[in-house]
FIZATI-44872 format. One line per 3 residues: number of its first residue (from 0); their letters; for each residue x, y, z of C-alpha. Coordinates in Angstrom, 1 decimal. Example, Ala and Ser with C-alpha at 12.3 -4.5 7.8 and 13.67 -1.06 7.14 Angstrom:
BEGIN
0> AS> 12.3,-4.5,7.8 ~ 13.7,-1.1,7.1 $
***
This chain:
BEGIN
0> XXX> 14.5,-5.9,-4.8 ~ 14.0,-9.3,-6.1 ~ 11.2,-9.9,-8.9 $
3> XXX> 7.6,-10.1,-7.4 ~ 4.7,-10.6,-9.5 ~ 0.9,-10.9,-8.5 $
6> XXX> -0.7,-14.6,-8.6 ~ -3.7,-13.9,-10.8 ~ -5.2,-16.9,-9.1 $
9> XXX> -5.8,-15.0,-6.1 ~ -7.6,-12.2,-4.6 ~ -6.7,-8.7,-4.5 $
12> XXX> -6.2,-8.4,-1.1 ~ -4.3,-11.7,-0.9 ~ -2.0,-10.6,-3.5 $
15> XXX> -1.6,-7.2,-1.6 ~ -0.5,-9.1,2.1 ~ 1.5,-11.7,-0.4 $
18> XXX> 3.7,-8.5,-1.7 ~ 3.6,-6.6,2.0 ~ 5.0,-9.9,3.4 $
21> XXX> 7.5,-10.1,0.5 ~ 8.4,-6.1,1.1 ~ 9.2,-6.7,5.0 $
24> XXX> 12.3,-8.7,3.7 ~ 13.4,-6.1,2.1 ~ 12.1,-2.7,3.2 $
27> XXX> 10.4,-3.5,6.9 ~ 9.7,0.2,7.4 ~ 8.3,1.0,3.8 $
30> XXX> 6.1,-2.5,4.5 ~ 4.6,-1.1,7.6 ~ 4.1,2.0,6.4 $
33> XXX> 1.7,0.8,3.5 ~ 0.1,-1.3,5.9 ~ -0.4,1.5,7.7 $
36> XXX> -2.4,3.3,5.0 ~ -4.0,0.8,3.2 ~ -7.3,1.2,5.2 $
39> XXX> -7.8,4.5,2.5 ~ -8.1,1.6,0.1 ~ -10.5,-0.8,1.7 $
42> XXX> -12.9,-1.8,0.4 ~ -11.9,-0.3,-2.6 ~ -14.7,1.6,-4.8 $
45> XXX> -16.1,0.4,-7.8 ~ -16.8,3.3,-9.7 ~ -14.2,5.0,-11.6 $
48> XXX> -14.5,8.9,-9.1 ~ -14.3,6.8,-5.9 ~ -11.8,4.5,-7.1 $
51> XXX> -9.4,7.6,-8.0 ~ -10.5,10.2,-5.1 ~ -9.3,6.5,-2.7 $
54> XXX> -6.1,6.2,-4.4 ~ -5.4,9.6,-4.2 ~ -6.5,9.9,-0.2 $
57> XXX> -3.8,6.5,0.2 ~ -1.0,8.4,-1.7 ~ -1.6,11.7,0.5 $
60> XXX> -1.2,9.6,3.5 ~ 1.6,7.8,2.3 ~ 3.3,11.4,1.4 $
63> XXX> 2.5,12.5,4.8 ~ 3.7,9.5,6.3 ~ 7.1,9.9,4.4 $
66> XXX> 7.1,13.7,5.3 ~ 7.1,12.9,9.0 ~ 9.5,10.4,8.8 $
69> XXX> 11.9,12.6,7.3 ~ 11.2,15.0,9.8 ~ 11.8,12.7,12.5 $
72> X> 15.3,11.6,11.7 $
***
């Protein structure tokens, strides 16, 4: 995959749709299955509990997401 790096001038979130629009170039299906599960993230927490129980909620969904595609092929 070619080099990405986040633009520190920009938001978060406008940094996450620059890399998703970078990673349907070169993975379409792993882009749209991030997008997919990047509402567990949103808004993200501030506090340290939240911030991990929603980064561990996105994971799960992006395990389960992987699971059943692997079961569907």
């Amino acid at each position: 995959m070619p080099k990405f790096s986040f633009d520190p001038e920009l938001s978060p979130q406008q940094n996450i749709e620059r890399f998703l629009k970078h990673l349907e170039v070169e993975d379409h299906e792993m882009a749209a299955l991030l997008r997919a599960n990047l509402g567990k993230l949103s808004p993200l927490p501030t506090e340290p509990q939240e911030r991990a129980a929603a980064r561990k909620a996105f994971n799960q969904a992006v395990a389960d997401s992987l699971d059943k595609l692997d079961k569907d092929t």
